[in-house]
C-alpha positions in Angstrom: -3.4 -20.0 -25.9 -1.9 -16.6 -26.7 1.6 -16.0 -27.5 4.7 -17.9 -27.2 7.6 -16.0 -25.8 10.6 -16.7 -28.2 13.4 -14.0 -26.9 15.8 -16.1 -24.7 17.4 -14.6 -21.8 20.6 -16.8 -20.3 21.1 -15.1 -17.0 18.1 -16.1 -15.0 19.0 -17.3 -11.4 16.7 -20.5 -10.7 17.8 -23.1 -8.4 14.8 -24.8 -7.3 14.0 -28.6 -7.2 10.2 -29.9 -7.5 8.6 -31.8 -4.5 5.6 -33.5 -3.9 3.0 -32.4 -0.9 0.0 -34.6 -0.1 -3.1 -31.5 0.3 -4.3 -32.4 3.9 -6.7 -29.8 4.7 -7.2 -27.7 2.0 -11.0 -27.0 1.1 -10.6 -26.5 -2.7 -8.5 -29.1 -3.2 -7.8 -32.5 -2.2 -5.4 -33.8 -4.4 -1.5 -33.9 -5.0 0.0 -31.0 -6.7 3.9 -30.3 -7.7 5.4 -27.4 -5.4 8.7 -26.0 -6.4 11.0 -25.1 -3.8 13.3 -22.6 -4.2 15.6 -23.8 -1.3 17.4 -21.6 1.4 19.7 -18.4 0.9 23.3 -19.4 1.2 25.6 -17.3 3.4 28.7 -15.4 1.5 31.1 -17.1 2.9 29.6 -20.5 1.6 29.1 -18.8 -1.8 33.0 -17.3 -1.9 34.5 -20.8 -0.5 35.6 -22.6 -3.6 36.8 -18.8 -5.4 37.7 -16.4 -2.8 38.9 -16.3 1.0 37.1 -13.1 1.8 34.5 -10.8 0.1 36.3 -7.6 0.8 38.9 -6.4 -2.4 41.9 -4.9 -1.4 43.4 -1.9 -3.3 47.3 -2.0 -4.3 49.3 0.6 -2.9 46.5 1.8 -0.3 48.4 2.1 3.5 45.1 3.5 5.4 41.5 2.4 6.0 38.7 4.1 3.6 36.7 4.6 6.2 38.2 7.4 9.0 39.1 9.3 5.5 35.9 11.8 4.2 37.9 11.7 0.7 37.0 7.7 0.7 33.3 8.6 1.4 30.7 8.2 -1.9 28.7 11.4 -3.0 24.7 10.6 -2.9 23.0 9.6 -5.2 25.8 7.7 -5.7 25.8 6.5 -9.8 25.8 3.2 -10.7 25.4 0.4 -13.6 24.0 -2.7 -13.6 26.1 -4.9 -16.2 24.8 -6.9 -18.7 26.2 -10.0 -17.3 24.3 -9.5 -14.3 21.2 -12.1 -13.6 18.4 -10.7 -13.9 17.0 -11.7 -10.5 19.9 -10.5 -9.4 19.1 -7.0 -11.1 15.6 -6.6 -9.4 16.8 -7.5 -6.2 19.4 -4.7 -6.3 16.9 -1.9 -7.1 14.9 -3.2 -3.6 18.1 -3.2 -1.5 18.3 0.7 -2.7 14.8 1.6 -1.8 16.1 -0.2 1.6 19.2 2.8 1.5 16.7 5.6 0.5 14.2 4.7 3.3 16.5 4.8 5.8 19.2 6.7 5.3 20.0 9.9 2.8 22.0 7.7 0.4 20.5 7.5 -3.0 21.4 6.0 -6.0 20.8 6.8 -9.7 22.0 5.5 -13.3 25.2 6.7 -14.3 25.5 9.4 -16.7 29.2 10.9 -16.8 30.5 10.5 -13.3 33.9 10.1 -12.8 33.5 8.1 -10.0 30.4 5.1 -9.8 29.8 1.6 -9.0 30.0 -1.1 -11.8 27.7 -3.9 -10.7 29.0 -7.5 -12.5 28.5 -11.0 -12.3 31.6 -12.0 -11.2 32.7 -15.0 -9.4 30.8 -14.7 -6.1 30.1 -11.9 -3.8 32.6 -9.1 -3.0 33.4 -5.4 -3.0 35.8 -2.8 -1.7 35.6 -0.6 1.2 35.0 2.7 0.6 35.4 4.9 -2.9 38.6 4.3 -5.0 37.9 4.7 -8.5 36.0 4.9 -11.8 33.9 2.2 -12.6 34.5 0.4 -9.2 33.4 -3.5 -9.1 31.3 -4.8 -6.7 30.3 -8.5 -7.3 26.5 -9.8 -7.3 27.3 -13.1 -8.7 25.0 -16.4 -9.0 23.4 -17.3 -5.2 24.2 -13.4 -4.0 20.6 -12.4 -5.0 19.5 -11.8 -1.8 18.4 -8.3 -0.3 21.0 -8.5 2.5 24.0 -9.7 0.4 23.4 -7.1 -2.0 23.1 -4.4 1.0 26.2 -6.4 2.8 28.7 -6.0 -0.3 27.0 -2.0 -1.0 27.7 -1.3 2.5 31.4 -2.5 2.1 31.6 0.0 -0.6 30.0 3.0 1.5 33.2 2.1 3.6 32.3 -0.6 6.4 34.3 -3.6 7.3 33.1 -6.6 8.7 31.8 -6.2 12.4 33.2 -9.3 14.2 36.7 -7.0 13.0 35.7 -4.1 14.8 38.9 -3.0 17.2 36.8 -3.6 20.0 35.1 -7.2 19.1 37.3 -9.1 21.6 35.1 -7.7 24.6 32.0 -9.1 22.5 33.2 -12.2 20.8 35.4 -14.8 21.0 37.6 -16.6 18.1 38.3 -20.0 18.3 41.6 -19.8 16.1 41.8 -23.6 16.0 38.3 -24.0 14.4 39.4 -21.7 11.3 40.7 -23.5 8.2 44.5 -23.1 7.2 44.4 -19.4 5.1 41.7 -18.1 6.1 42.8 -16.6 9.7 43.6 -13.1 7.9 39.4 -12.9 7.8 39.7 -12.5 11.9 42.4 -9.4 11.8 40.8 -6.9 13.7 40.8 -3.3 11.9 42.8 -1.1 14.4 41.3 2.5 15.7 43.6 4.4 14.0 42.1 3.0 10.8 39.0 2.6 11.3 35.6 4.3 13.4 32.7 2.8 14.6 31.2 6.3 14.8 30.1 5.8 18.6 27.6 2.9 17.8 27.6 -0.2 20.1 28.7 -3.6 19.1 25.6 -5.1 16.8 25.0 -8.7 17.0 22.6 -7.9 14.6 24.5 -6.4 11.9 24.4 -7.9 8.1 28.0 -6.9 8.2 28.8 -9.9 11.4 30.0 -13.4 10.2 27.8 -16.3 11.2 29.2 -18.7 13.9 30.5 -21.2 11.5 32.2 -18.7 9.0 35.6 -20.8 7.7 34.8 -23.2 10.2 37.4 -26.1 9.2 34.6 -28.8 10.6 36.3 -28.9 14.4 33.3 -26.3 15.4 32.5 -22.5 15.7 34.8 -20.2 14.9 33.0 -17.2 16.4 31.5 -17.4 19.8 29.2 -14.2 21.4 30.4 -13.3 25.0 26.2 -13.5 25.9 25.5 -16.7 24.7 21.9 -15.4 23.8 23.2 -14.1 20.4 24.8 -16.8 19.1 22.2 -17.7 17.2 21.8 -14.1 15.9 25.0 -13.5 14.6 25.5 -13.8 10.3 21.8 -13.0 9.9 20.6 -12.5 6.8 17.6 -10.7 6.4 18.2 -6.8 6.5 20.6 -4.3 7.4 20.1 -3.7 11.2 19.4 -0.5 13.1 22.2 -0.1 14.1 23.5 -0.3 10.5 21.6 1.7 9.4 22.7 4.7 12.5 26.2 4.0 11.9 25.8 4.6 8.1 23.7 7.8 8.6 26.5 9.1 11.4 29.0 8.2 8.6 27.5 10.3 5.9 26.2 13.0 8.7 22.8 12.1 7.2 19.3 14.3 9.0 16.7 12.7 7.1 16.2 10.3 4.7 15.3 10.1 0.9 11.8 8.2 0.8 10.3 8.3 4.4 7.6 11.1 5.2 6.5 10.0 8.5 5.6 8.2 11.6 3.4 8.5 14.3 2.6 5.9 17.1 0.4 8.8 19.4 2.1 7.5 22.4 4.5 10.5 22.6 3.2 13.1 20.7 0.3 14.1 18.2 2.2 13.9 15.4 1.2 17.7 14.4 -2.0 15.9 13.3 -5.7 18.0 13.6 -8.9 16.7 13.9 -12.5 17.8 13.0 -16.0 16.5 13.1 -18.9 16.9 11.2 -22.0 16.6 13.1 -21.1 13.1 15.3 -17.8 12.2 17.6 -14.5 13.3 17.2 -11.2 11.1 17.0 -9.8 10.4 20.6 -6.4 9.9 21.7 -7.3 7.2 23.8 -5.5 4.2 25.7 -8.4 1.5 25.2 -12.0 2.2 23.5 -15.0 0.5 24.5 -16.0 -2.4 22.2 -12.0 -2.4 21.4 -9.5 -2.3 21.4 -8.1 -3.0 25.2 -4.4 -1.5 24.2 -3.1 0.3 21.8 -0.8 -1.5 18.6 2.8 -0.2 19.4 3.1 -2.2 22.7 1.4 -5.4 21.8 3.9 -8.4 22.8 6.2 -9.5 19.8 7.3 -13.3 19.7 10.3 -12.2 21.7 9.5 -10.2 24.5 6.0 -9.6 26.5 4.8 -6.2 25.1 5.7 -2.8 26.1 5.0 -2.0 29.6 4.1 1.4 29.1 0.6 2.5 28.5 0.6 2.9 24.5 -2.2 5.5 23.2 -3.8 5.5 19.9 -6.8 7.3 17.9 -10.3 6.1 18.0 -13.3 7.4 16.3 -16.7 5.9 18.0 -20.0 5.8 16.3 -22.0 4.5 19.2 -23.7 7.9 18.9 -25.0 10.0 15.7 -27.0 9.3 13.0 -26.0 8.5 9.6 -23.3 10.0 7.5 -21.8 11.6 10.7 -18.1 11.8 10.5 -15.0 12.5 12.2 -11.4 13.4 10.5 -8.1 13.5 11.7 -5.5 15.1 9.2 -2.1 14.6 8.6 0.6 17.8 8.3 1.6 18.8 5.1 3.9 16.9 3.2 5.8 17.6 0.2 7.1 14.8 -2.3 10.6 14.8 -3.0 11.1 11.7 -5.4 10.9 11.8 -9.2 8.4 8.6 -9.1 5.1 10.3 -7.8 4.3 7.1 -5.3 3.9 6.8 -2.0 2.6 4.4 0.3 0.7 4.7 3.5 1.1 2.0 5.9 -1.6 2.1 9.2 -2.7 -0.7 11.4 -7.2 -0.3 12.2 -9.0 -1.8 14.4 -13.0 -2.1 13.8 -15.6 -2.5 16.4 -18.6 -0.7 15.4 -21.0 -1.8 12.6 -20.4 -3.8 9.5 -21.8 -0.5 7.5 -19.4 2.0 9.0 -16.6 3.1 7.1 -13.3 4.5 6.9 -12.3 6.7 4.0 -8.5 7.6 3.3 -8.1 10.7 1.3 -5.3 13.1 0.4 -5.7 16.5 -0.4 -3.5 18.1 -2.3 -2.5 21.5 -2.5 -2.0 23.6 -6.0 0.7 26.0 -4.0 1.9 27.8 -0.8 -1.2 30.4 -0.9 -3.7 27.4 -1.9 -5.2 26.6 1.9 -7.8 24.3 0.3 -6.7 21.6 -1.6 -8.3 19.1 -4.0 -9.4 16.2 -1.8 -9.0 12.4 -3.4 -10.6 9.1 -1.8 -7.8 6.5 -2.2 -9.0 3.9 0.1 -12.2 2.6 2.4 -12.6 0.0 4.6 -15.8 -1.4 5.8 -17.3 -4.9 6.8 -17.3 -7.1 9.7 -15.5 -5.9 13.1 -12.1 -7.0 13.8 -10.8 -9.4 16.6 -7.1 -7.7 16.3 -5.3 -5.2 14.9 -4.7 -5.4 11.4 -1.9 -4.0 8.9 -3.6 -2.0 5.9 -1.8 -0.3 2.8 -2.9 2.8 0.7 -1.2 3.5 -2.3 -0.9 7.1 -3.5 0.0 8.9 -6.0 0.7 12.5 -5.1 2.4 14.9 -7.3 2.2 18.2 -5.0 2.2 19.4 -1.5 -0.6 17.0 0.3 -1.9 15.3 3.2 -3.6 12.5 4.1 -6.8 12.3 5.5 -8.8 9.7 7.6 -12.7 10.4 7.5 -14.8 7.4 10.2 -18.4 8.0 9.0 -21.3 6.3 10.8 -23.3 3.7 8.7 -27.0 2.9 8.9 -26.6 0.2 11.3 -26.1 0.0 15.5 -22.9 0.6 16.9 -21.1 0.0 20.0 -18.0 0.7 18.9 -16.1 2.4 16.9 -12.5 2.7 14.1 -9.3 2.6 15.7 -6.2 3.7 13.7 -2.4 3.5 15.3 1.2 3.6 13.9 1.1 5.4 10.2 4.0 5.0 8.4 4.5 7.1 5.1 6.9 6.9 2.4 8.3 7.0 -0.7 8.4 3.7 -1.5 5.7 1.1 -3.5 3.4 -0.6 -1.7 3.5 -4.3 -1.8 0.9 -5.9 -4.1 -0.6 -8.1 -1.6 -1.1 -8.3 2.2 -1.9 -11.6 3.9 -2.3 -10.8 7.6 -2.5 -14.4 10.2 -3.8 -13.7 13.8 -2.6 -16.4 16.3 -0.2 -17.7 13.8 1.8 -19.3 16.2 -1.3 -21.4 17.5 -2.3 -21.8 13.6 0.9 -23.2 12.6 1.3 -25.5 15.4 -2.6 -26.8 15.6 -2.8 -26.9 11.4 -2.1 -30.3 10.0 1.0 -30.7 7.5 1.2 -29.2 4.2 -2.2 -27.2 5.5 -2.5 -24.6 2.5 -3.8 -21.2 2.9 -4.6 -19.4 -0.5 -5.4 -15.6 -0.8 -7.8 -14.9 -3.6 -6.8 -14.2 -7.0 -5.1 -11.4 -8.3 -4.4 -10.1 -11.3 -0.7 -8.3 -12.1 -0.3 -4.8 -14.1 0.7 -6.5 -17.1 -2.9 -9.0 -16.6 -1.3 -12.2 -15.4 -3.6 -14.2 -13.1 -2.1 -15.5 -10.2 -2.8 -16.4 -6.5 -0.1 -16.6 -3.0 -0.2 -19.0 -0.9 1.1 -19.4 2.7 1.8 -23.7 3.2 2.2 -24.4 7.4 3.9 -27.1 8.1 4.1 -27.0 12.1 7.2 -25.9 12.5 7.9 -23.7 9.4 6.1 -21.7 6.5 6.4 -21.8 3.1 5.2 -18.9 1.1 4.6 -19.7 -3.0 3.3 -17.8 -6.0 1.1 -19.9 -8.6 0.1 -18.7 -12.1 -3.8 -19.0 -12.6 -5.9 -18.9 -15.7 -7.7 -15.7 -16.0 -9.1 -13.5 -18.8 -6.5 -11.9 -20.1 -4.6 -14.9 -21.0 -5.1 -14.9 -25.2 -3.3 -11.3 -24.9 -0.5 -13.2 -22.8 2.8 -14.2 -23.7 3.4 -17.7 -22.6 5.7 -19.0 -20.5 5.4 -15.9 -18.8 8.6 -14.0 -19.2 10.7 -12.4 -16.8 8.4 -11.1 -13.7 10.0 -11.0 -10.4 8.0 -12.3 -7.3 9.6 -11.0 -4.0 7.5 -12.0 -0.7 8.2 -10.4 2.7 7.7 -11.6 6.0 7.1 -8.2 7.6 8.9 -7.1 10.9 6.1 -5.3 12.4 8.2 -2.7 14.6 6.4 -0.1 14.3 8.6 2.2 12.7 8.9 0.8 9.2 12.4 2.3 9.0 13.8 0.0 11.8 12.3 -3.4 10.0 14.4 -6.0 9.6 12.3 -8.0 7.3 12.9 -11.4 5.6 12.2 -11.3 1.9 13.2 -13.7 -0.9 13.0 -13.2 -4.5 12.8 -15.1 -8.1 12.0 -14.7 -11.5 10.1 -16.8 -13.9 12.5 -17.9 -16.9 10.0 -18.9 -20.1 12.8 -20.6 -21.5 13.4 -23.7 -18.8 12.2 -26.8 -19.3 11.9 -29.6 -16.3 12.6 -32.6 -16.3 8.8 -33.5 -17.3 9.2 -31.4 -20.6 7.3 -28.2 -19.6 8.0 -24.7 -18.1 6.3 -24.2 -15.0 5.5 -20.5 -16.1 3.6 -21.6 -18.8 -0.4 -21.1 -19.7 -1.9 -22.7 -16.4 -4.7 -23.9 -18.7 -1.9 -26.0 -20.9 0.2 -27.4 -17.9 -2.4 -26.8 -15.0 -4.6 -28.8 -12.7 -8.3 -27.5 -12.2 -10.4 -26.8 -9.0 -13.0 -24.4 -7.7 -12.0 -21.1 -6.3 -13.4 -18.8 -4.1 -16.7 -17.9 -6.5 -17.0 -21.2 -6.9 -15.5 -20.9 -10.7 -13.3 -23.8 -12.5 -10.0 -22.0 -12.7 -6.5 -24.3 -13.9 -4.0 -23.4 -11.7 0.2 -24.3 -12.4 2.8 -25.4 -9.9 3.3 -23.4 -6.5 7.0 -21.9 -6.3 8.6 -20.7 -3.6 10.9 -21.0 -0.8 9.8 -24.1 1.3 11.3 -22.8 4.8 10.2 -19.2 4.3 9.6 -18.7 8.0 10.6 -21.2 10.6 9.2 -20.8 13.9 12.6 -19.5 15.8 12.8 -16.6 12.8 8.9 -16.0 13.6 9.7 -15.6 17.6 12.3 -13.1 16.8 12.4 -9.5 16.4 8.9 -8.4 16.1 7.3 -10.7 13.1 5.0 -11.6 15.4 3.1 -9.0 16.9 0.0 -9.4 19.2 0.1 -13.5 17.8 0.1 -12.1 14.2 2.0 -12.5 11.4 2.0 -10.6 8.3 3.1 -11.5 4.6 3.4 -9.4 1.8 4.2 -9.8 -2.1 5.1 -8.2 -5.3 4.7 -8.8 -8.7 6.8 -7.3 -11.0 7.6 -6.9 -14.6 11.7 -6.7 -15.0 11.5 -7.1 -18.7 13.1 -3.6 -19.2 16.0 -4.2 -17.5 17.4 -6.8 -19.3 19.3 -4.1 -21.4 18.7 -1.4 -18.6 20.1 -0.3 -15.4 16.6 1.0 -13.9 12.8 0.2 -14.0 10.1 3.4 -15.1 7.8 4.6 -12.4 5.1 2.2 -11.1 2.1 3.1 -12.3 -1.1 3.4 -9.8 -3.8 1.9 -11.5 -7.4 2.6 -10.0 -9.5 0.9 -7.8 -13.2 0.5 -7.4 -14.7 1.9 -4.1 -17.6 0.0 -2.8 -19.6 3.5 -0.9 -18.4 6.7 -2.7 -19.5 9.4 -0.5 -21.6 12.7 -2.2 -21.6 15.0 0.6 -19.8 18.4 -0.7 -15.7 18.9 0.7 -16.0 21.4 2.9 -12.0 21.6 2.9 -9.4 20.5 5.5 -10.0 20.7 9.3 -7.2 23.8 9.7 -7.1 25.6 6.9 -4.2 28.3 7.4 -6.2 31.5 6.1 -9.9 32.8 7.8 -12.7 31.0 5.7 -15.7 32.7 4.9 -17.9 29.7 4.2 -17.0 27.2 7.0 -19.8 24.8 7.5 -21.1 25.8 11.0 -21.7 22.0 11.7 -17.9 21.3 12.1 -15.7 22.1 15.1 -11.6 21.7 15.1 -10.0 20.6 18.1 -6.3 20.3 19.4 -5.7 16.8 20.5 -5.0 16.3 23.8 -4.5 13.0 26.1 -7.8 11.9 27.5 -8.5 9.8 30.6 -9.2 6.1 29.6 -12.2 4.8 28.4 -14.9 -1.2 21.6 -15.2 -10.4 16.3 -13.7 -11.3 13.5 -13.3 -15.3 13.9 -11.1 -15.6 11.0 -7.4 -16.3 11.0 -7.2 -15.6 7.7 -7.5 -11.6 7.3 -6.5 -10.1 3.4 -5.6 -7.0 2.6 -5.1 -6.3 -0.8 -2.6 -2.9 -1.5 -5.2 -0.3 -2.4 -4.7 1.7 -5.3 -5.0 5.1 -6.1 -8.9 6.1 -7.8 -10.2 10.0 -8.3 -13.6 10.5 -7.2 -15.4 13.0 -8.5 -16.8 15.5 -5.6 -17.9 19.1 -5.4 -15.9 21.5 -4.2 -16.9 24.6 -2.3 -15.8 28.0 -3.1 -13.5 29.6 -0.1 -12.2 32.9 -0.5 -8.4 33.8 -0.5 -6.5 36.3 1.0 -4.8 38.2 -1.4 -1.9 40.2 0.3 
């Protein structure tokens, strides 16, 4: 059965309670299987009530607000240390709140080696910080239930030197407080900050913000104690997913931030080309196009979200036909140069495609990187390909990458052997320094799915198997009015290498904001870790070998496979969160997931670099490279096949039948081409 897992670890965060769900329409299995439910994130104020009236600290002998003061103001990367006492959940959970801060702002963070002045990150009782930067060693509070992403960002933010929005000096022209609905000694949490003491560094009011109290915050039972001037956000106020946009621009004003630490780039080709070049060899070029004939009719940026009707602008995005050619014809459209800034050599490429031409066309992603400034070539390296059936919508796809030096990324469509009337479509790249998730689950018509789909309907992705070699599947429950989205262990064949109950790997699922600038997401993730040393009530841990405490069924080859309890939060996404924001986008939905080994931070304040392990691609092509589109020196040896062309805006001018479209993260593989020999320059 493998090993037994013996080391104990007390400060696992795991509140979940097992339920029961009769299998409706599930066409592996029929039967009844446990689900754990991890229950729903608790707001601050709930977590603080019976320990704290507020979550902000206040200094002795401090007269003025940390946050009009630059001496009060943190110097990035800011150092840190994550306690001992901290839960470990709670430990993982922090690391992805501060990949949140390097995405989208210039703060980063790193382990403390002698600073004077860094952040001590405890277990204390509940969740709280001060605002702004005071002293050594300074306390903030991720204690049990504040392991989620946007308490962790909320009390970090407090410490960068926010208050609390509803205290802003202007709130009373956006909210109202209803005094007589606040419990006796908690009105000091409704002081407003005055001007003199505070700045709101010329951002608007944000209902939005993760720093805003919910309606009911210290609500003595009589009703709200907060009430938005437009009713329209009064359901919006306290959320608790991300930090907002408008967060995230007052923080960057605040710190006079003009880029960020782990975002490369975006381009939506609706208002620019991005600096991108194109080439072809021997068939059609990539088109900046409005519609393409086969599809798509529009372009992804403007699709209708859940909340509004779409963009009414006419949107523009790339296409690549092969209607015409013959086989092995290709087009490319190239990336700028890049350069990576981030001690982990990872990156991740996010793009939505769109396929109408012919089950054997394909699209390669490559990056080519470049040995220095005078190299104008580059070693090329296929990271991804997609090929298959055509596509009824547009759907999300993730490249990882590993790039160490100067590189681009590179998007070959090549014509297969079969009849096309179509073509690849490509729209809103997003590039950054950040891991990919692990898995992609993409719905189309989700909202119709959910609604249609009879209770407890299970959708399963197929199985996958972690770094370490666990087994495991996702799975996505619809329950017409809400989603749950659970992780279950699976046998597999690694499992007499295994330590058993599997120790101390961290799930976190995402239910992806699609705006299409990943650095404006506001997405709703939730995370646990499996504790080997928790028995349930029945006398097993549900992490255990799935072949000792499993149920078996058939899986997608048609193979017996035992499979453990599903765990996860049973009201992931309810159908109000889904017609928010932009989580649906063009009727689709989008979930992602990670799996994650934290074992290494039980004494540690940090995780290594994640390693890109290699994946197997179906059609390696064997043509020669015959180097990037614009190379910035004369080349002696140009194939006189290919043309390079500006793009420009061009006049306007192609079914999947499932709803169930997977996208596992692709992984980084060499392929081993030919290169040709240019000649350099030498000044």
């Amino acid at each position: 059965m493998g090993k037994q897992y013996k080391n104990a670890h007390p400060f696992i965060s795991s509140y979940c309670a097992v339920f029961l769900l009769r299998r409706v329409s599930n066409q592996e299995e029929q039967d009844t299987e446990d689900f754990v439910d991890c229950g729903e994130a608790k707001n601050i104020d709930e977590i603080n009530k019976d320990t704290r009236h507020d979550d902000i600290l206040e200094p002795q002998n401090t007269q003025n607000s940390v946050v009009i003061q630059d001496d009060f103001l943190w110097t990035s990367p800011v150092a840190y240390v994550l306690e001992n006492d901290l839960e470990l959940n709670a430990k993982g959970v922090i690391l992805k709140a501060f990949d949140q801060f390097r995405l989208k702002t210039c703060i980063d963070f790193k382990q403390r080696d002698s600073e004077d002045y860094y952040i001590s990150v405890q277990k204390l009782n509940g969740c709280f910080s001060y605002v702004g930067r005071l002293m050594s060693g300074q306390p903030v509070s991720i204690g049990k239930y504040c392991d989620e992403i946007s308490t962790v960002e909320h009390e970090f933010l407090h410490a960068l030197g926010f208050y609390h929005e509803q205290n802003r000096y202007d709130r009373d022209e956006h909210v109202t407080i209803a005094y007589e609905n606040i419990q006796e000694g908690f009105v000091d949490n409704f002081i407003k900050v005055r001007s003199e003491e505070s700045t709101t560094m010329g951002v608007p009011y944000d209902y939005w913000s993760v720093m805003h109290y919910g309606p009911n915050a210290f609500s003595n039972g009589n009703g709200s104690t907060i009430m938005t001037k437009d009713e329209q956000y009064q359901g919006v106020i306290g959320q608790r997913r991300d930090m907002s946009p408008w967060d995230v621009l007052e923080l960057n004003r605040r710190y006079k931030c003009s880029s960020t630490v782990a975002f490369n780039m975006y381009c939506g080709f609706s208002e620019s080309d991005c600096q991108m070049t194109r080439c072809s060899r021997k068939g059609n070029d990539w088109k900046r196009v409005t519609y393409a004939y086969g599809g798509p009719r529009s372009d992804h940026t403007s699709l209708p979200t859940g909340s509004t009707y779409g963009d009414q602008t006419i949107g523009y995005f790339m296409h690549a036909s092969t209607a015409k050619g013959t086989e092995g014809d290709s087009a490319w459209l190239e990336t700028k140069r890049m350069m990576p800034t981030r001690e982990c050599h990872v990156q991740c490429l996010q793009f939505y495609y769109y396929h109408s031409g012919n089950e054997s066309d394909i699209l390669n992603i490559w990056i080519r990187e470049f040995h220095d400034e005078r190299d104008f070539t580059g070693t090329r390296r296929l990271m991804g390909q997609i090929t298959g059936p055509q596509t009824s919508h547009w759907q999300i796809h993730h490249v990882s990458l590993n790039a160490k030096k100067d590189f681009q990324v590179e998007f070959e469509a090549r014509k297969g052997a079969g009849k096309s009337s179509g073509g690849f479509s490509i729209d809103d790249i997003n590039l950054s320094e950040i891991e990919c998730p692990h898995v992609t689950i993409q719905f189309n018509d989700f909202e119709e799915l959910l609604s249609s789909s009879s209770y407890n309907t299970v959708l399963n992705s197929p199985r996958q198997y972690s770094r370490g070699g666990y087994s495991y599947r996702v799975s996505v429950v619809l329950f017409k009015t809400f989603a749950g989205a659970f992780v279950q262990l699976l046998s597999g064949k690694n499992d007499d290498q295994l330590e058993w109950p599997c120790p101390y790997r961290q799930v976190t699922m995402h239910l992806v904001d699609q705006t299409p600038n990943i650095k404006m997401h506001m997405t709703m993730q939730r995370s646990f870790t499996t504790d080997p040393t928790t028995i349930n009530s029945q006398g097993f841990n549900f992490w255990d070998d799935p072949r000792k405490i499993g149920n078996p069924f058939k899986d997608e080859n048609n193979q017996t496979v035992y499979g453990g309890p599903r765990y996860g939060p049973k009201y992931f996404a309810r159908l109000e969160t889904l017609k928010s924001r932009s989580f649906l986008k063009g009727g689709s939905a989008v979930f992602t997931f990670t799996f994650e080994d934290l074992n290494l931070l039980i004494n540690k304040s940090a995780l290594p670099c994640p390693q890109i392990a290699p994946v197997k691609i179906a059609y390696p092509p064997k043509d020669l490279d015959s180097g990037p589109c614009s190379p910035r020196i004369p080349s002696t040896t140009r194939p006189p096949q290919t043309k390079t062309t500006p793009i420009t805006a061009l006049p306007k001018t192609t079914d999947d039948d499932s709803i169930f479209g997977f996208s596992p993260a692709m992984v980084a593989s060499p392929v081993l081409t030919l290169l040709l020999a240019l000649m350099l320059l030498i000044l």
